[in-house]
BAPA-143326 format. One record per residue (C-alpha): z, y, x. Coordinates in steps of 0.1 Angstrom, whole numbers, plus 2048, in hexadecimal, padded with zeros to 3 digits. Example, Ala and Ser with C-alpha at 12.3 -4.5 7.8 and 13.67 -1.06 7.14 Angstrom:
BEGIN
84E7D387B/8477F5889/
END
This chain:
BEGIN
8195F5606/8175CD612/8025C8633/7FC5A461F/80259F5FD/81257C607/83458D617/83C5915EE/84956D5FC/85D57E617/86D599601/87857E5E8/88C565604/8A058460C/8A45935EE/8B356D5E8/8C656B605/8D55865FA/8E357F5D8/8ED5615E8/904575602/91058B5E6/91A56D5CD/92C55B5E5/9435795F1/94857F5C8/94D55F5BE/9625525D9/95852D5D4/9755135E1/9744EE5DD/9584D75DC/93B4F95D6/94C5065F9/9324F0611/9134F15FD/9165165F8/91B51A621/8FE501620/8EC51360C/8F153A61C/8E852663F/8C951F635/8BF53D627/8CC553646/8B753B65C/897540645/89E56764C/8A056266F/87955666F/87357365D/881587678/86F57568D/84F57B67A/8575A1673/85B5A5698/837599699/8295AE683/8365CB666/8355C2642/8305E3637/8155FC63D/82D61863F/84161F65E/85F62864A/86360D635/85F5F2651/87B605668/894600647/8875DE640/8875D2660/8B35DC65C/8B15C763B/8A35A764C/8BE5B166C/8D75B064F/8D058E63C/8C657D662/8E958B670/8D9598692/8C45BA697/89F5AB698/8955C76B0/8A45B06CA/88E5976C5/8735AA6DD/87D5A36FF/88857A700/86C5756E7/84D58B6E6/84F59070E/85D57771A/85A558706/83755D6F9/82A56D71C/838551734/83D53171D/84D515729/84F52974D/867535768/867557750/86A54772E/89054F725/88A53270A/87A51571F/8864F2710/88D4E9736/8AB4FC731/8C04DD728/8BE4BA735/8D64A0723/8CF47C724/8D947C700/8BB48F6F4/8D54A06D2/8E84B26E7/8CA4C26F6/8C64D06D0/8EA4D46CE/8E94EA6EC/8CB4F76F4/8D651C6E1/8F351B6F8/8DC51571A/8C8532712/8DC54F707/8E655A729/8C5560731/8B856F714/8D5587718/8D058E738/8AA595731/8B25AB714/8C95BE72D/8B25C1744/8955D0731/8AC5EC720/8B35F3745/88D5F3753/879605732/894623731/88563971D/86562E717/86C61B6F5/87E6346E7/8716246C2/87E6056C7/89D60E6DA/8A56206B8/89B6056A3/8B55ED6B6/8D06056B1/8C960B68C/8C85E6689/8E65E0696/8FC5FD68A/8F35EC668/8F95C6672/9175C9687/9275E666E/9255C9655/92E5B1665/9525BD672/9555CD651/9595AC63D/96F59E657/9865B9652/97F5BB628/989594627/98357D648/98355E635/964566620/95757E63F/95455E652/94B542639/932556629/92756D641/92C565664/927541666/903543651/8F955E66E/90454968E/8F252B67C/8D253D678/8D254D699/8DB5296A9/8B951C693/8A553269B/8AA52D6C3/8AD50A6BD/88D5016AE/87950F6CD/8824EA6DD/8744DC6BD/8544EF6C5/84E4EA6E6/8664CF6F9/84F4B5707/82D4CA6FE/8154D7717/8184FC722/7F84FD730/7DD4E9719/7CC4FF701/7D84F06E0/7F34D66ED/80B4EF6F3/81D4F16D1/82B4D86BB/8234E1697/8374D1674/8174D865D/82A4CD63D/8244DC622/8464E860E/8544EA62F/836505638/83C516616/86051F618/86052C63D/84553963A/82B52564D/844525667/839500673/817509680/8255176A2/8055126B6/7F15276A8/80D5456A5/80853E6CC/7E953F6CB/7EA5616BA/80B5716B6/8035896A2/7F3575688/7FD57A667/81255A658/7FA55463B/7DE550652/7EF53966B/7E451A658/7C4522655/7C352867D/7D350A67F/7B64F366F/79C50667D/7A450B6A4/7C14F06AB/7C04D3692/79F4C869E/7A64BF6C4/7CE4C06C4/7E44A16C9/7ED48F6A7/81348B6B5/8114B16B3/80D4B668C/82C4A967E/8304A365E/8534A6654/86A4BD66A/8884A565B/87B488669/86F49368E/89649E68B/8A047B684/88746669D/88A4826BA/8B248A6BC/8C046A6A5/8AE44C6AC/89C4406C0/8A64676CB/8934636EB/884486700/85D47E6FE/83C48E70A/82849C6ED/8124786F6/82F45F6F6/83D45D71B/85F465725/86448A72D/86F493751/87E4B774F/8764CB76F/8934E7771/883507778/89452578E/894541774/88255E77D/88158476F/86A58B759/86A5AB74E/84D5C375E/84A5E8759/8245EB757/81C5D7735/83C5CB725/8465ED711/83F5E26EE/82B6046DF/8386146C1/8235FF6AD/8325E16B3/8525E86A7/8535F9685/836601687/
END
């Protein structure tokens, strides 16, 4: 039924985040457990959003059917319909990166206090990811009737949910639900300026910055090796590393393989917390004139693509 006998990995983190979700609404916990718990739920919600991200890349399942319903399951643990996911990212962030037409360029934001560029960068791109998304349910019309579908099954489900806790207890609809989501969603956006702030757009393997740890790479997933999911988006996650060692590693910039994602944290937004090139110099953002990017000749994902 598995496309890759590896996404056993993938079932299992949502099949946790979900028991998670459900004993925290049952349980109810107050007190001291109340942060760790939110802590906790976060971080699982913002592992399902890179499996979103990585579903939207390719179906688990070799079956059409079971890959529309699962596709609703990861909507439901991420708290967003993954179906939306297409536009800002497949066509426009991984067509145009770092250009005029990449909703998610890191030039986006420009404070002198290189945190709040983290802080805010989710916030400096929205408008323009939603304006995108807009825009290409206005210009494909009918001509992706799957995926049109698959969005609104996606987010009948998420959005019935969502207001449904609200109303069954806000408290525990927000704590427990709601703020995991908006966390994961603000993660997942967020890391893109981890990935590429201060990289090269146009070098052959320069253009990504990579966290090649190993438990870090395990528990999302292989997330970390971001070049070569650039290189070839519709690579599998189990074979990223492996892409990796044999087509980047060998010529890219050392200041590009990160070790530790907690550390770059620390030296790039805490101290010194200074906005560098990939190679050390100080980063001088150009701010670049957004332009459309949606085209009606290639940019209709087929029926495979989605669901498939």
């Amino acid at each position: 039924m598995l496309r890759y006998r590896e996404d056993v990995r993938t079932i299992a983190t949502l099949a946790v985040c979900s028991l998670s979700a459900g004993a925290a609404w049952f349980f109810n916990p107050r007190g001291f457990l109340l942060v760790p718990v939110i802590g906790w739920l976060c971080a699982l919600s913002w592992l399902c959003a890179v499996i979103a991200h990585n579903v939207v890349h390719g179906p688990v399942f070799r079956q059409r059917w079971l890959n529309r319903w699962f596709q609703v399951w990861v909507s439901l643990c991420y708290g967003f319909p993954i179906s939306d996911y297409v536009p800002g990212h497949n066509l426009s962030h991984h067509r145009y990166l770092q250009r005029a037409e990449d909703v998610m360029r890191t030039s986006r934001v420009n404070f002198r206090w290189n945190l709040l560029n983290l802080v805010f960068f989710m916030a400096a791109v929205t408008p323009g990811i939603v304006r995108g998304n807009g825009q290409y349910l206005k210009q494909v019309g009918k001509t992706a009737s799957l995926w049109r579908r698959q969005l609104l099954l996606e987010s009948v489900f998420v959005w019935g949910l969502k207001i449904a806790v609200l109303l069954v207890d806000w408290q525990r609809g927000l704590l427990f639900v709601w703020i995991p989501h908006l966390f994961a969603n603000w993660g997942i956006v967020s890391v893109n300026l981890l990935q590429h702030d201060g990289c090269d757009e146009n070098d052959k393997v320069n253009h990504s910055r990579n966290f090649v740890g190993k438990l870090f790479n395990y528990f999302t997933l292989n997330n970390g090796y971001h070049g070569a999911h650039h290189d070839v988006p519709g690579l599998h996650w189990s074979l990223l590393p492996k892409y990796h060692a044999e087509h980047l590693a060998p010529t890219i910039h050392p200041a590009l393989e990160q070790r530790s994602l907690f550390l770059y944290l620390v030296k790039t937004y805490l101290w010194p917390g200074k906005r560098l090139t990939y190679d050390g110099k100080p980063l001088v953002v150009t701010p670049l004139e957004s332009k459309d990017w949606v085209q009606t000749d290639d940019t209709v994902p087929p029926d495979t693509m989605v669901a498939a």
